[in-house]
N, C-alpha and C positions, 0 to 999 in steps of 0.2 A: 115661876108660873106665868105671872104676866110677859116673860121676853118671850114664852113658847107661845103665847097666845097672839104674840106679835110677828115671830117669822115666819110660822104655820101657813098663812096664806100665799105667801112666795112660795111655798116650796112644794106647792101641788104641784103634777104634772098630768099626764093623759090618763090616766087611773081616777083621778078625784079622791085620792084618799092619801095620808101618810104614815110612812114608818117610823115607831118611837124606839131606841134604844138605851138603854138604862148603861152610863159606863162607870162600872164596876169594879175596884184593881180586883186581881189573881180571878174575875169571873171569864174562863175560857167557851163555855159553853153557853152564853144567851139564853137561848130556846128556852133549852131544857130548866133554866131556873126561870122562866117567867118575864125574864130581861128584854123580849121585845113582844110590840105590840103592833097588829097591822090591824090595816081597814082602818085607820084614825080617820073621820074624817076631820076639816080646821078645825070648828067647835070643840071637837075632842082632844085637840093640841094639851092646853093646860090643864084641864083633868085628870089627861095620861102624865101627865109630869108629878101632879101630886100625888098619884098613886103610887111611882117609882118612890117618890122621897119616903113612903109610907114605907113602903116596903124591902127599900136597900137601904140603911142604916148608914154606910161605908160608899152610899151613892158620891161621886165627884163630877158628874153633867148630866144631861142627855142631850144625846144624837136626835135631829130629828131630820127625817131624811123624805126625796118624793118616793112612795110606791109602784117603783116598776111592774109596768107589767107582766104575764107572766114569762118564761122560757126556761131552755134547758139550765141548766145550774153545774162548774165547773167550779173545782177546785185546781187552783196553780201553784204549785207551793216549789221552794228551791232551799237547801240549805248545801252544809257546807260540812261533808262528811271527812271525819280521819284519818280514813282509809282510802275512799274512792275519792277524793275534792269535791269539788260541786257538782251537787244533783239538782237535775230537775224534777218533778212530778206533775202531773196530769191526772186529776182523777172526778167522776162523778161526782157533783161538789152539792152545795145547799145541807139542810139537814140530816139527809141520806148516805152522806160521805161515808162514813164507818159502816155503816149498815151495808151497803153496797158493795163495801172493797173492791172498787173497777178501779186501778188504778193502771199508769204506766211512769214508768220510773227510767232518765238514762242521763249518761255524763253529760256536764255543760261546759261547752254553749255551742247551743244549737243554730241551726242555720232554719229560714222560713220554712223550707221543705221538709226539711226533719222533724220540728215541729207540726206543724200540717199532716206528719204521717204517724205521728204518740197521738193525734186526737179520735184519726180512722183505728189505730192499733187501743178504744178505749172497746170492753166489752157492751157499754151504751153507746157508740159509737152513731148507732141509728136514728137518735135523738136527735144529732144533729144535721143529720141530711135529709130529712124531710119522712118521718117515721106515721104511717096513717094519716096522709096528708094533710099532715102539719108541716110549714114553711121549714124549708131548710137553713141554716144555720151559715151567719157570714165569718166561713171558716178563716177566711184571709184573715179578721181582725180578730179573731182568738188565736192564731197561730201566731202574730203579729205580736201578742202579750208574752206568749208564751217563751218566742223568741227572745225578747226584751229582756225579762226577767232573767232568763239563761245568759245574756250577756253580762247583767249588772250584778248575777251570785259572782260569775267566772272572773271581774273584773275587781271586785269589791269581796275581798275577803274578810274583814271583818264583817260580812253581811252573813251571819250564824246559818237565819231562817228567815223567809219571807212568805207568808200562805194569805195567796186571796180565796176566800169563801163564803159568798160566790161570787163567781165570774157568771152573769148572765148573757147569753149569746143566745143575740136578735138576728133575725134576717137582713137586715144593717145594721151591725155595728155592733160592739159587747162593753157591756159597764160592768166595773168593777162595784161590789155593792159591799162588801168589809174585806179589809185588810188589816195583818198585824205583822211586825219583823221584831226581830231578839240583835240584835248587835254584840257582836265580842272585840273588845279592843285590846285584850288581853292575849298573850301566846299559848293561850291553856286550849286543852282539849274544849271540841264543839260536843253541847250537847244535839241530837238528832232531833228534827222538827218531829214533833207531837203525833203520834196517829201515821207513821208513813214508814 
């Protein structure tokens, strides 16, 4: 309690508030159990930490992270199918991902323009070019991730699965705000990333 009450102030940013994460083993879904908490403002750092301990029994930290502003919200995810080899995905990401099913899905590894054209080929696609005049989306550096990742499934095959969500994409520049990957060092079948 007291270290959260101690980094808390570094880690505001243009928001003035923070995000707490409660990490949880086998908890995949956050939200939905109550595992994150926004609008902290500092004050509320250590508060929000004892509430986690109250409440996750099997707690082993908490994240505590600055609150980005808002934007569109992507999902990037790639694994490492047994049939086709490494896939990529693209899809409508944050807590909407399943709900929405926009996804695009194709072999890796791609090149910047192929990526850049799974983001236009998303059914939200609009989101990020500027949809009721809201700022368009700096496609370059979301393509740029998206690339990346499609190189390092392609090149790195023990890399199972890798899903950021979300990938938030600013009109400069996109931050990755959680990520998780499965490693198989094993010559056994992959299992398929989660939801894709």
């Amino acid at each position: 309690t007291e270290q959260a009450a101690e980094v808390a102030p570094g880690l505001v940013g243009e928001t003035g508030y923070l995000v707490l994460k409660a990490v949880v083993p086998g908890l995949l879904h956050k939200t939905d159990a109550g595992a994150v908490l926004l609008d902290i403002p500092v004050t509320g750092a250590a508060p929000a930490f004892k509430a986690f301990t109250a409440k996750f029994p099997t707690l082993t930290g908490v994240l505590i992270q600055e609150q980005l502003p808002v934007g569109p919200e992507l999902l990037v995810g790639a694994r490492q199918d047994p049939s086709a080899g490494p896939l990529i995905v693209v899809a409508a990401g944050g807590v909407e991902a399943e709900l929405l099913g926009d996804r695009v899905v194709r072999a890796a590894p791609l090149s910047l323009d192929a990526a850049h054209d799974m983001l236009l080929g998303l059914r939200t696609a609009a989101r990020l070019t500027g949809y009721r005049g809201r700022p368009a989306s700096d496609l370059s550096a979301v393509a740029t991730v998206v690339s990346n990742l499609s190189q390092l499934v392609t090149v790195v095959p023990e890399l199972a699965e890798f899903e950021i969500n979300p990938l938030i994409a600013f009109a400069a520049g996109a931050v990755v705000v959680d990520a998780r990957m499965r490693v198989d060092l094993g010559a056994g079948s992959v299992t398929p990333l989660r939801g894709n």
